[in-house]
N, C-alpha and C positions, 0 to 999 in steps of 0.2 A: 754483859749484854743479857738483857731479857729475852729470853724465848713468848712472844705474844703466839699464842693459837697453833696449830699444829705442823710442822716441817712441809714447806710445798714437794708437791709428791711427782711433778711434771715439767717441764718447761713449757709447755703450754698454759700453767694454771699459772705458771710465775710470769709468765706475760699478763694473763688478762688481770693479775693481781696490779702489775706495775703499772700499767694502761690505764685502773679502776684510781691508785695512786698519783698519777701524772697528772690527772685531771684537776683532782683534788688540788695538787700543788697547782695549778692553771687557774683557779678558781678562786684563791687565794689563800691556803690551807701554809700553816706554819712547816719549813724542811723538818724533820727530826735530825739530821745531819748537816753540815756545813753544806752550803749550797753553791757559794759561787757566783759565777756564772755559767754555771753549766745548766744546759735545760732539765725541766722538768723527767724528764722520762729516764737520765741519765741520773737526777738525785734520786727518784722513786727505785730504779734497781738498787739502788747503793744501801736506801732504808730496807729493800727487801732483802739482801744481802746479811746485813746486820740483825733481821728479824727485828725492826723497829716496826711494821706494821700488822695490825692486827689483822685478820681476816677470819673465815671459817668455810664448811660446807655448807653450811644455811641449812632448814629443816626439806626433809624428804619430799622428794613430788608426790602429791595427792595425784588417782588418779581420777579420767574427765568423766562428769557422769553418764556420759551415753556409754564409754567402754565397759565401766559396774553394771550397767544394766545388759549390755549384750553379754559382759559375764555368767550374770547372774542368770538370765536366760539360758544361756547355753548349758550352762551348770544342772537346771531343772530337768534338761531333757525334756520339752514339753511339745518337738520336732517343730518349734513354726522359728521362722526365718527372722533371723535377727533385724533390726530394722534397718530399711537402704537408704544412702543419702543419696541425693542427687546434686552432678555437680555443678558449681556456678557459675552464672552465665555469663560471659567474655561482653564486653561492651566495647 
């Protein structure tokens, strides 16, 4: 067996992996394993299992640019008040 991408580190990440999986095979996406007739969500852990799917952590959150900028505000020291949002209005 191939080891695809890095050892899931959680049972939380190996859910949303097999869930992200499940679908796939829902959708029409070939089993990597004997399928059956067992449902999809039951062949997706068996592929995650065996490390037949690939996955990753994907690249790093950038962060939003109002946050850089109240950073970078703040950072200056230049004492005026970062800027206030107001919040939105219920309908």
């Amino acid at each position: 067996m191939e080891n695809k991408g890095p050892a899931i580190d959680s049972k939380f990440r190996r859910v949303l992996v097999a869930a992200n999986r499940a679908e796939q095979l829902m959708r029409g996406a070939r089993a990597k394993v004997e399928a059956g007739k067992r449902k999809p969500t039951r062949v997706a852990m068996e592929e995650i299992d065996h490390s037949l799917v690939e996955w990753g952590y994907g690249p790093p959150p950038q962060p939003e640019p109002s946050e850089a900028a109240a950073a970078a505000a703040g950072a200056a020291g230049d004492g005026s008040p970062a800027e206030q949002t107001q919040p939105a209005e219920v309908h």
